[in-house]
N, C-alpha and C positions, 0 to 999 in steps of 0.2 A: 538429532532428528533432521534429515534430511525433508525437503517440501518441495515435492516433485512438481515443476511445471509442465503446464497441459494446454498450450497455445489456442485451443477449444473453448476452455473457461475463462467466465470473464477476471477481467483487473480491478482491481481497486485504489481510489485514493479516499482516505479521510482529512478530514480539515475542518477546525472552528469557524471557519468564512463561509461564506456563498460565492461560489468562480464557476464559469462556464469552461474556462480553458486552463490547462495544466501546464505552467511552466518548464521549458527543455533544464533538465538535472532536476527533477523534482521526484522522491518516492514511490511508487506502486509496488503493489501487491495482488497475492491472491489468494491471501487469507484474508475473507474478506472482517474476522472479528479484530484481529490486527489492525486492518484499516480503520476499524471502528474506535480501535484505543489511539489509535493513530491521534485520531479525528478531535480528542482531548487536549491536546497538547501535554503527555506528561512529560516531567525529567527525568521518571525513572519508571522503565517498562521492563519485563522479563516473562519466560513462558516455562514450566516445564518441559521436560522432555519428554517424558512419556505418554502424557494428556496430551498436551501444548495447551495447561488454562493458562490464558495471559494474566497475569497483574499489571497491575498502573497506579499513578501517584496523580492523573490527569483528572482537572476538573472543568475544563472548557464544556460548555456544551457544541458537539459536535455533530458535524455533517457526513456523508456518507456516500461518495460518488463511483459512478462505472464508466470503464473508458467508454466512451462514445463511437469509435472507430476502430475498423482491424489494425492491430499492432503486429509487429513481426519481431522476434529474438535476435537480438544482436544487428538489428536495422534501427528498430527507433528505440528500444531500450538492452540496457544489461544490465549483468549483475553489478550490484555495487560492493566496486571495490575493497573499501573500507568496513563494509557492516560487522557488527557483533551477532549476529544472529546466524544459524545457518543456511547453507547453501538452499539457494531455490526461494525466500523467503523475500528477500527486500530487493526491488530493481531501480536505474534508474533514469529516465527518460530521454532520448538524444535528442527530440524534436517537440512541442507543443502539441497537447493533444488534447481533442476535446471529451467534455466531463459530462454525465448528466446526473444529478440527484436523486437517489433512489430514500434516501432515510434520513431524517432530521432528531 
């Protein structure tokens, strides 16, 4: 299952913390329920392929942030390299970006 990016829509980070600002080489997305499993901290995530319902093994209580600022593809993030998931799905930041809190 490819997860087409749409430079229109917004990003996502999840996180168990409270942060105003997003670390350069840090995760985004934009799926934002992804983010939200994200946001658990589990050690073991996975999605169908044909739904894409996520599972998670995460029990953190979790936060739920959107980037704050225009980002640009292959300027201040890419694909990450290494992921297990598919293409379009997990990016990852070249610069510090600001965060704001949509969900607790």
């Amino acid at each position: 299952m490819d997860y087409p990016v749409n430079m229109n829509k917004p990003w996502y980070h999840g996180s168990p913390i409270e942060i105003d600002t997003l670390k350069k080489g840090s995760t985004i997305t934009q799926w934002r329920d992804l983010a939200i499993a994200f946001s658990t901290k589990p050690t073991l995530l996975g999605y169908e392929e044909i739904n894409g319902k996520i599972t998670h093994n995460g029990k953190e209580k979790g936060m739920l942030y959107i980037i704050g600022e225009q980002i640009l593809l292959e300027i201040d993030i890419y694909q990450h390299p290494k992921t297990t998931m598919d293409k379009g799905v997990e990016f990852l930041t070249k610069r510090e970006l600001k965060l704001i809190r949509i969900v607790e």
